[in-house]
C-alpha positions, -999 to 999 in steps of 0.1 A, spaced: 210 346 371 206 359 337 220 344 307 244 371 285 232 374 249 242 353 223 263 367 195 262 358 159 291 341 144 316 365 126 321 344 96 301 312 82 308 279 93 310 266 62 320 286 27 291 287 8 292 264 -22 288 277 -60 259 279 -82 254 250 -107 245 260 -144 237 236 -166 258 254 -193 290 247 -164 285 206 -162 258 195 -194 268 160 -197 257 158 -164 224 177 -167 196 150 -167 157 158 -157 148 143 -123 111 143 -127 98 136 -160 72 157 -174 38 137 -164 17 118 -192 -11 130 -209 -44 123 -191 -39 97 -160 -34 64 -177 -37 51 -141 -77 61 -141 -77 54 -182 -67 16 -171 -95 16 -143 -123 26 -165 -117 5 -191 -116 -25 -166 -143 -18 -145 -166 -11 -174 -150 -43 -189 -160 -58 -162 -128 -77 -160 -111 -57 -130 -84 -87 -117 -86 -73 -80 -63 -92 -52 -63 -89 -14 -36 -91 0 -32 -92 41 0 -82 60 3 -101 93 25 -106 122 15 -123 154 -24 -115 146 -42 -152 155 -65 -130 175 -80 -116 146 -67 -129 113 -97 -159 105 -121 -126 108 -102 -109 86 -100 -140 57 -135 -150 64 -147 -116 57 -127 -115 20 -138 -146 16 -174 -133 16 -161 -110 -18 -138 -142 -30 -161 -134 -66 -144 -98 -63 -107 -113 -63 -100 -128 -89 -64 -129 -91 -69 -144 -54 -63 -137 -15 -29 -137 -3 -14 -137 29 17 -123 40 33 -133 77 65 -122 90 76 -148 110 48 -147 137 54 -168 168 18 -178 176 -10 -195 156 -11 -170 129 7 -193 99 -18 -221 113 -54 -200 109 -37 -189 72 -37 -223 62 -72 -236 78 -83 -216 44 -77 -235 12 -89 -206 -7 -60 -185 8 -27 -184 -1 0 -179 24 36 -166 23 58 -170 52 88 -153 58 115 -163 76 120 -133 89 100 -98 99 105 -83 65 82 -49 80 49 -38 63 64 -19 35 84 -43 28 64 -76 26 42 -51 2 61 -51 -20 66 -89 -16 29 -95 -16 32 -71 -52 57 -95 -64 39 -121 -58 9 -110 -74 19 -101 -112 -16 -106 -128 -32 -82 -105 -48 -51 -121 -52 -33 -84 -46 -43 -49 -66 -41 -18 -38 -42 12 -51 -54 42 -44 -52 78 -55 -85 98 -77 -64 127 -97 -51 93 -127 -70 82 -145 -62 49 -183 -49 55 -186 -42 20 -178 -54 -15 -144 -41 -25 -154 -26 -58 -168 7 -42 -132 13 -35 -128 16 -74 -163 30 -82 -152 59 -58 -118 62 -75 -138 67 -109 -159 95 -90 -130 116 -75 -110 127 -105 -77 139 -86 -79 108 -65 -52 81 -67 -60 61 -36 -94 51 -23 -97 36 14 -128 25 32 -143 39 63 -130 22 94 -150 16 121 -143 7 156 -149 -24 180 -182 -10 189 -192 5 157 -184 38 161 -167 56 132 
């Protein structure tokens, strides 16, 4: 049984809605976006730190309910501790297993422990709060564990100009890419 065709509407659902000048309403003209800064004072600050040599790096590791795999995780930052200055900080949200417990077997490690699952953007920007001193953050998943020292992140930031991000290659259980 075929379907009969579909006719367009005769008039629009909805009147359509007048153009806004900025000559109409200019107290309430305002720019949105600012025009961007000269140069990238982001990669500006970088450079002079890492040529400074006084790049005050944290790590900072977002967990919940990872006791499988977290004390891999820590011991492997713990291997760059030099590399963090401004220190390794943990951030559960409210785990139910042995998670808090393995966080604190670390004296090195300092642990924050919500109350509540505050999600991963969200205990972020705890874990940014937290950290004022840093220059740069490495965030952390607990199943990651660090291969290789954390400055090639920045030396690779230096070397890709448009780049605002670095992240490092992830490989799997059994090695494979």
């Amino acid at each position: 049984m075929a379907r009969p065709p579909r006719r367009a509407p005769r008039a629009p659902l909805l009147p359509p809605r007048p153009a806004r000048t900025a000559r109409a309403h200019p107290r309430r003209v305002r720019k949105r976006n600012p025009p961007p800064p000269a140069g990238n004072p982001s990669r500006a600050l970088l450079e002079a730190l890492l040529c400074g040599g006084a790049m005050n790096l944290a790590a900072l590791v977002i967990t919940h309910n990872s006791a499988g795999c977290l004390a891999a995780c820590l011991e492997s930052c713990l291997r760059f501790a030099d590399q963090f200055p401004s220190g390794i900080l943990v951030i559960d949200n409210a785990s139910t297993d042995a998670s808090r417990s393995i966080a604190r077997q670390f004296p090195q490690v300092r642990l924050i422990a919500n109350e509540d699952n505050r999600g991963f953007a969200g205990a972020v920007n705890q874990g940014f709060r937290a950290l004022p001193d840093a220059d740069a953050v490495l965030i952390l998943n607990p199943d990651v564990e660090l291969l290789s020292p954390p400055a090639a992140l920045a030396e690779a930031l230096l070397a890709s100009p448009g780049a605002g991000a670095a992240g490092g290659l992830l490989f799997g259980p059994g090695g494979q890419p």
